[in-house]
C-alpha positions in Angstrom: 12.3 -36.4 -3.4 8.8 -34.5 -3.3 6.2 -36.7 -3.1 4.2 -34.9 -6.2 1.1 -36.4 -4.6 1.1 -34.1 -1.8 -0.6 -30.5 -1.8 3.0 -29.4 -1.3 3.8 -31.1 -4.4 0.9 -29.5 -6.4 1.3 -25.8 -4.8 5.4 -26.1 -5.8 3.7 -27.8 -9.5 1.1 -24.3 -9.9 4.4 -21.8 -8.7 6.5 -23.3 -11.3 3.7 -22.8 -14.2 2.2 -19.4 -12.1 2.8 -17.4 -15.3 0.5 -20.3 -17.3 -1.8 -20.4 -14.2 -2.3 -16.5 -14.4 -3.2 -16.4 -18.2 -5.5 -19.7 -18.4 -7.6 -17.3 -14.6 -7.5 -14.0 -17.0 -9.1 -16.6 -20.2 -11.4 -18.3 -18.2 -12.7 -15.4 -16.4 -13.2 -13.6 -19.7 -14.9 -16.7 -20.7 -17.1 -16.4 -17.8 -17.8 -12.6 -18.1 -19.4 -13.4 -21.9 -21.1 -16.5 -20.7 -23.0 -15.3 -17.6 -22.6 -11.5 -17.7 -25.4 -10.9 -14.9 -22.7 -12.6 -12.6 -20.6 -9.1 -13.0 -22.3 -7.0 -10.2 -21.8 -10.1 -7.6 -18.4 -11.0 -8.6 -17.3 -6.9 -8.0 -18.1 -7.4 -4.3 -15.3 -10.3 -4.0 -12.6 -7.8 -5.7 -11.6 -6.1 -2.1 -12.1 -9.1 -0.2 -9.5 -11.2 -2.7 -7.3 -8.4 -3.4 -6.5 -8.0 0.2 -6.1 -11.5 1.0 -3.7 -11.1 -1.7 -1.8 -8.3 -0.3 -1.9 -10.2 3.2 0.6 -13.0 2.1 2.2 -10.4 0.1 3.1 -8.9 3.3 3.4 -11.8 5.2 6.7 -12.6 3.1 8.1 -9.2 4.1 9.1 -9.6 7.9 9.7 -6.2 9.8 13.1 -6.4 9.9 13.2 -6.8 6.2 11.7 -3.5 5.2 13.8 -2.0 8.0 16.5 -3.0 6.3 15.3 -2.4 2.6 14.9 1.8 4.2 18.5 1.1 4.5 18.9 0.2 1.1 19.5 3.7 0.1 20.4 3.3 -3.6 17.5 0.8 -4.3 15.0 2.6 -2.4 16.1 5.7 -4.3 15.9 4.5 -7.2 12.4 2.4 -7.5 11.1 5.8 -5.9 12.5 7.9 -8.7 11.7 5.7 -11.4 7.9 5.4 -10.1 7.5 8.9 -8.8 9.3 10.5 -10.9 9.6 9.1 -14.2 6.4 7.2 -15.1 4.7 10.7 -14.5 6.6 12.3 -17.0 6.1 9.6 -19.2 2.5 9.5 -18.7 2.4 13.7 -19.5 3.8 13.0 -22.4 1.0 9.9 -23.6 -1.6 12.2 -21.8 -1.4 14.6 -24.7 -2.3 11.9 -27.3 -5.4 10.1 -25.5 -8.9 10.0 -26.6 -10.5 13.8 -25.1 -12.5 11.6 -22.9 -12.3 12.6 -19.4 -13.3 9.4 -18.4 -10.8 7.3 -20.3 -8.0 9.4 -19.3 -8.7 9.5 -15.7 -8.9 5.8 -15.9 -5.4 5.4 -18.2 -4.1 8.3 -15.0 -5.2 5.6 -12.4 -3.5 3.0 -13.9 -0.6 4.1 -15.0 0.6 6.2 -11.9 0.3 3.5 -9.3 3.2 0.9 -9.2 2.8 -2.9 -9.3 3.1 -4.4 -5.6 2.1 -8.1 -6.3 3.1 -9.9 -9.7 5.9 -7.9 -10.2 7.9 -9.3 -8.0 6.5 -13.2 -9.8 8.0 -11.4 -13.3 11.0 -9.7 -12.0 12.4 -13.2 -10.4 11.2 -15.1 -13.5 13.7 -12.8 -15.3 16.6 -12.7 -12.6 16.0 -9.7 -11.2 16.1 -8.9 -7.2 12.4 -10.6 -6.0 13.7 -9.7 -2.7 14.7 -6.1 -2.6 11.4 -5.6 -4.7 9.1 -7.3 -1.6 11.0 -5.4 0.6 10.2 -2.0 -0.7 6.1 -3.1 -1.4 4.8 -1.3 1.9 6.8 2.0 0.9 5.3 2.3 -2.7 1.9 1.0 -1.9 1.9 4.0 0.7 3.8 6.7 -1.4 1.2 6.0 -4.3 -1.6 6.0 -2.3 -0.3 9.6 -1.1 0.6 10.8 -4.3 -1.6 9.4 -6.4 -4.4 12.2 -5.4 -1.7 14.8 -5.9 -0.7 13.9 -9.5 -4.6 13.4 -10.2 -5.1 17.0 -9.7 -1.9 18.2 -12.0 -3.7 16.6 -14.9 -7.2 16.9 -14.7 -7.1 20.2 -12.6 -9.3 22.1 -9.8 -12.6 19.6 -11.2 -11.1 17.0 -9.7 -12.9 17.1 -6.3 -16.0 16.7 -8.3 -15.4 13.4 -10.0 -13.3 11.8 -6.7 -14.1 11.5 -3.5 -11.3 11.2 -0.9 -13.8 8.4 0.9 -12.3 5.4 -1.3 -9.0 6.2 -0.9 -9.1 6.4 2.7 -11.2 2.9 2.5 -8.8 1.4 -0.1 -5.6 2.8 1.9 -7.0 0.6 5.2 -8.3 -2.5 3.9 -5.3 -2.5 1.1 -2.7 -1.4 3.1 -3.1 -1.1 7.2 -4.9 -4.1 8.0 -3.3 -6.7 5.7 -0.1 -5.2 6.8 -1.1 -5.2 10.3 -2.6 -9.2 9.9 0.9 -10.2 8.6 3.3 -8.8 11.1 0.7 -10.1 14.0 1.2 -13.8 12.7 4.6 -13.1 11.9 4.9 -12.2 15.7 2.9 -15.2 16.4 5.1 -17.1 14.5 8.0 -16.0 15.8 6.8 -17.5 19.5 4.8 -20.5 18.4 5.1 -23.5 16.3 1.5 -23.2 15.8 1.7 -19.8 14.4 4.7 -20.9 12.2 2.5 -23.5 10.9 -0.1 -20.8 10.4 2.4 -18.4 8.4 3.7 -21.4 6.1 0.4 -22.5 5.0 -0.6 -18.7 4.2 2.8 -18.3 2.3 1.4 -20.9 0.0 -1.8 -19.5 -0.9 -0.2 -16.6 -3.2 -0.2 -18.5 -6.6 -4.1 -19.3 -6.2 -4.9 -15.7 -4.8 -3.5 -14.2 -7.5 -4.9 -16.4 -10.3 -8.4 -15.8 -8.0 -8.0 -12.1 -8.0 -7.3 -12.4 -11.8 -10.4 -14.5 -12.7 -12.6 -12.1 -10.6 -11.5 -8.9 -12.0 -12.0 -10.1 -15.7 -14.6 -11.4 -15.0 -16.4 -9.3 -13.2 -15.3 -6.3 -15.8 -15.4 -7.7 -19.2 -19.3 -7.3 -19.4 -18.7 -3.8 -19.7 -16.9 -3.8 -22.7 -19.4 -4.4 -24.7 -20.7 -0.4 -25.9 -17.1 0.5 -25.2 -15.0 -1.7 -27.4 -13.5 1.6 -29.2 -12.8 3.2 -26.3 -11.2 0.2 -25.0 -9.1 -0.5 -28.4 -8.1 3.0 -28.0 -6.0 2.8 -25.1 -4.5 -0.7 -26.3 -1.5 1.2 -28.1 -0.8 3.5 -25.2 -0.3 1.2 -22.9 2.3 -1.2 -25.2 4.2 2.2 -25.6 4.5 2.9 -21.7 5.9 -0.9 -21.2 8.6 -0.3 -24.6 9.5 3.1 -23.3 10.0 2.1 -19.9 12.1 -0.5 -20.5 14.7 1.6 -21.3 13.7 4.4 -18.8 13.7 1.5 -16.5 17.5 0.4 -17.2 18.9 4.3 -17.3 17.3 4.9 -13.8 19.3 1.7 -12.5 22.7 3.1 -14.5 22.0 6.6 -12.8 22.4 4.8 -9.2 24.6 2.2 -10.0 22.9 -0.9 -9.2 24.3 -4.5 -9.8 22.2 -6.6 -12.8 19.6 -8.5 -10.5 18.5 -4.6 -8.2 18.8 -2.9 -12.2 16.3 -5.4 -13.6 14.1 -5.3 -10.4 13.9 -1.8 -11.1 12.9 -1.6 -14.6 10.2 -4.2 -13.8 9.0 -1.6 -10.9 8.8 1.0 -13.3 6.7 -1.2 -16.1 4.4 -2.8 -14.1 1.1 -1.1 -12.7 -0.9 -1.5 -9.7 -4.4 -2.1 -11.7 -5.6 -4.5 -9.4 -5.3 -1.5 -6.2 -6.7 0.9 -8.1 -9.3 -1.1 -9.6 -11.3 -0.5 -7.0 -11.0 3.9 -6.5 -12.4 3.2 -10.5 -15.3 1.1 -9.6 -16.4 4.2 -6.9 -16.5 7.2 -9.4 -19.8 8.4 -10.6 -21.8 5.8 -12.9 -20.8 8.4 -16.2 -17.1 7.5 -15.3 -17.9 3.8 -15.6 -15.4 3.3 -18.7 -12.6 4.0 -16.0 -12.8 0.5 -14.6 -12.6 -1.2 -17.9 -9.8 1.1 -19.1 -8.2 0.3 -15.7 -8.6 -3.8 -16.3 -7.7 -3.4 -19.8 -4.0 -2.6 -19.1 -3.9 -5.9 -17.1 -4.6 -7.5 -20.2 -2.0 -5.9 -22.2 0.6 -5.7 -19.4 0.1 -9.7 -18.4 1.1 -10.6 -22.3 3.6 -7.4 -21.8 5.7 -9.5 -19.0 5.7 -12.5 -20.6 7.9 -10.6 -23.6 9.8 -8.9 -20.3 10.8 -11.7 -18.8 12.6 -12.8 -21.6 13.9 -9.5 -23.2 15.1 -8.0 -19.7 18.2 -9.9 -19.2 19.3 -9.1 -22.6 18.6 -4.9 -22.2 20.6 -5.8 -18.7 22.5 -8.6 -19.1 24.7 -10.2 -16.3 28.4 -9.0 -16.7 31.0 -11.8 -17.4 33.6 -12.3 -15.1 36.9 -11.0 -15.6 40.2 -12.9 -15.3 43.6 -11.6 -14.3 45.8 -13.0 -16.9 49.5 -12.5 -14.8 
């Protein structure tokens, strides 16, 4: 029996209400973004700092061997890459036509929606039954795809002006304290681990930081970004719809990707929660570096967060119904 007293006991208590935990961080760092709104500019510093301690134990429950394996997951791999890489942008051409004509707003909405979801989607997809595992697995290949791509489909929307509103500088910066060094940290101690009890000991009390770095990284965003809504609430309401459409119409995108490659319920649900869920949190901070007139990005980006959070918590349950498990069938001799 767990003793409930113990800090194992209240870390297994905040993973079984994480989805409660997550909402009451976003509420309460809203709260804190109308209270004390001159705490904004200081709480944007902690955003990389938290994120990547975030992506650390992210990484640190992928072992080598695992995403060695998950590159031999052909179908899978195939198939969160197409629906990703292939079908959100389509989907997002076809939105793209129907936002607000500011060039702000719709490189922010761009951002957003053409990165995947490497953290709490793989919290939602298990909630729902879907394949946590395969999805961890596969984390490092579309954080690094994205972070590849992402600068290519940026210039097929917004054009040769481009270079004038990005610089290359925070990608390279967000792709090395995002992605190489967290990555690096986690197969070190996962080495370490490997050879020492220490080091084990090490790894299993990082593995049971992620509920409280994600409700930090949460509470930090929000909070940090609400202030800025303030002048912008229209633009703001503006996006709203667009981004409830993406997760309806992905839903079903999501589910005819996992038909085209045949995968079983639990690797077909992972995938349509792939293809629904977007990295704001990653590309939070490639907003916060664009020119001060581009400053409506970074609320546009946080924004879908918002809608997206509530948007899972109606996934989680309507999921296994779009792909439900198939009952056995008996041999009646």
């Amino acid at each position: 029996m767990t003793d409930t007293g113990t800090p194992r006991g209240a870390v297994e208590r905040m993973e079984h209400h994480q989805v409660a935990v997550y909402l009451a961080a976003m509420a309460l760092g809203a709260l804190l973004g109308l209270a004390a709104p001159s705490f904004g500019p200081g709480l944007e510093h902690l955003i990389n700092p938290v994120l990547g301690a975030l992506l650390f134990v992210t990484f640190l429950q992928v072992p080598a061997a695992e995403l060695l394996r998950s590159l031999r997951d052909g179908r899978f791999l195939s198939a969160a890459l197409v629906v990703n890489f292939v079908v959100v942008p389509l989907v997002a051409a076809a939105l793209f036509t129907f936002l607000p004509a500011d060039r702000a707003v719709r490189l922010g909405v761009l951002l957003v929606l053409l990165c995947p979801c490497v953290d709490y989607v793989i919290v939602f997809s298990g909630l729902a039954g879907g394949s946590a595992r395969r999805l961890l697995a596969v984390t490092p290949v579309l954080l690094v795809a994205q972070m590849v791509l992402l600068p290519v489909f940026l210039y097929a929307f917004l054009g040769s002006g481009l270079a004038d509103i990005v610089e290359a500088g925070p990608f390279l910066e967000a792709f090395a304290f995002l992605i190489v060094i967290p990555l690096a940290l986690a197969w070190g101690l996962q080495a370490w681990a490997g050879r020492r009890e220490g080091g084990r000991k090490v790894s299993d009390a990082a593995t049971t930081t992620m509920v409280p770095l994600m409700a930090a990284t949460l509470l930090v965003v929000v909070a940090s970004q609400v202030p800025k809504v303030g002048g912008n609430l229209t633009d703001v309401a503006a996006v709203v719809p667009f981004y409830a459409v993406f997760l309806v119409v992905m839903a079903f995108a999501g589910k005819a990707v996992a038909r085209l490659f045949r995968l079983d319920v639990p690797g077909g649900q992972a995938v349509v929660f792939s293809g629904a869920t977007r990295n704001s949190l990653v590309v939070l901070p490639l907003a916060l570096a664009l020119p001060d007139a581009y400053a409506i990005a970074a609320v546009v980006v946080v924004t879908q967060t918002l809608v997206e959070v509530v948007g899972m918590v109606l996934y989680v349950r309507a999921v296994p119904r779009l792909l439900p498990a198939q009952p056995q069938r008996h041999l009646h001799l």
